[in-house]
C-alpha positions in Angstrom: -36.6 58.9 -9.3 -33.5 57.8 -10.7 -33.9 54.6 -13.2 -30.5 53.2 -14.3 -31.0 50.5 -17.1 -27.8 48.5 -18.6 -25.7 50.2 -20.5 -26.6 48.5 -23.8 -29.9 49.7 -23.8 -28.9 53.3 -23.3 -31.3 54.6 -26.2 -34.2 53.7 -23.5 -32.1 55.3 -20.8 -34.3 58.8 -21.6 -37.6 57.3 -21.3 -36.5 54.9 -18.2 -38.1 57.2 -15.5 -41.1 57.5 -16.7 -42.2 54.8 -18.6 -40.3 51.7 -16.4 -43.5 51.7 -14.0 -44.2 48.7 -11.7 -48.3 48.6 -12.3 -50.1 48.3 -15.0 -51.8 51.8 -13.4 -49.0 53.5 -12.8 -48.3 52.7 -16.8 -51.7 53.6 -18.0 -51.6 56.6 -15.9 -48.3 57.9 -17.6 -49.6 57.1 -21.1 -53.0 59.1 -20.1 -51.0 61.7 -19.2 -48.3 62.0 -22.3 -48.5 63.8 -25.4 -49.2 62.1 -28.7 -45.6 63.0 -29.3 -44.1 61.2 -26.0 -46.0 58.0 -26.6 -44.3 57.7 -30.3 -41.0 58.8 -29.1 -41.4 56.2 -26.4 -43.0 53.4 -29.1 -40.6 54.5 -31.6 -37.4 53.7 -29.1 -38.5 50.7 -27.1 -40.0 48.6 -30.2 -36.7 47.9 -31.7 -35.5 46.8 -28.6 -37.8 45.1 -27.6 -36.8 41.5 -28.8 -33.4 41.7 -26.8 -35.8 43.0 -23.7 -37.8 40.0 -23.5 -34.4 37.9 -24.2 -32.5 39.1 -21.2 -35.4 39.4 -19.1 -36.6 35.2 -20.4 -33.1 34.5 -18.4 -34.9 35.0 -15.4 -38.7 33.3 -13.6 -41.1 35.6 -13.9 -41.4 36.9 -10.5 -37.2 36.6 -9.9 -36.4 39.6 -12.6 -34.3 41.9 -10.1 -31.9 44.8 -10.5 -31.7 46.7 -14.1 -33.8 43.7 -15.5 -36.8 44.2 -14.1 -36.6 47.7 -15.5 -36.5 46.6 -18.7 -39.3 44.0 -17.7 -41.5 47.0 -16.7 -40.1 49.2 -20.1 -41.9 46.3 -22.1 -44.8 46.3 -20.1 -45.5 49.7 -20.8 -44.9 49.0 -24.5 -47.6 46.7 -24.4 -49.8 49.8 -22.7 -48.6 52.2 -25.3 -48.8 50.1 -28.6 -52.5 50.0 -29.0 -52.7 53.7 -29.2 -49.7 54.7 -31.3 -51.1 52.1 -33.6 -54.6 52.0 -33.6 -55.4 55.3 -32.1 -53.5 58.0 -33.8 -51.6 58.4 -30.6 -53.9 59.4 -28.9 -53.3 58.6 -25.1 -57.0 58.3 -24.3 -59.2 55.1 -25.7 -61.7 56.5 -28.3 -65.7 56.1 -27.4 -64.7 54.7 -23.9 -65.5 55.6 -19.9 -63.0 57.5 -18.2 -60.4 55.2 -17.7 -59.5 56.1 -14.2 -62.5 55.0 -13.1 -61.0 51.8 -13.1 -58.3 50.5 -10.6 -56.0 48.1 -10.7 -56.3 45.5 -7.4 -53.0 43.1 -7.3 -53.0 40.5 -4.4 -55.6 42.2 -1.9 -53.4 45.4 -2.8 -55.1 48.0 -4.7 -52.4 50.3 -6.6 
């Protein structure tokens, strides 16, 4: 997988391929699967970005973000996944005192991913 994301957000450019994931599974799957290092890297990269994300991405209707955009569209989304547990959590990848998470699927329009 090759990820290209526009050039003034190259900083992201190293985390594109594995973090700009279209379902909110594929996104918790990657932040299950990361060190404690990789999701603060990750955090530590896309949060100061992420205002001037959600600006060039607002340019567009929600479900008309195309091209390099919806890249960065799917780099915030997976902000949102990782935030709670570099934050909360310690970075840990895993939810404390919780089922295993992949237990749980994510069902989009009849689709499950």
């Amino acid at each position: 997988m090759s990820i290209s994301l526009p050039a003034e957000f190259s900083e992201l450019q190293p985390f594109a391929d594995a973090w700009a994931r279209a379902t909110e599974y594929e996104r918790a799957a990657q932040r299950r699967s990361s060190t404690p290092v990789q999701l603060q890297s990750f955090y530590t990269a896309a949060v100061k970005h992420l205002p001037q994300i959600l600006e060039r991405v607002d340019r567009h209707p929600l479900n008309a973000i195309q091209g390099e955009d919806v890249h960065l569209f799917h780099i915030a989304l997976s902000l949102a996944e990782v935030a709670p547990h570099v934050e909360f959590y310690d970075c840990d990848p895993k939810v404390p005192f919780a089922f295993r998470e992949d237990r749980m699927l994510g069902y989009h329009s009849g689709v499950a991913d």
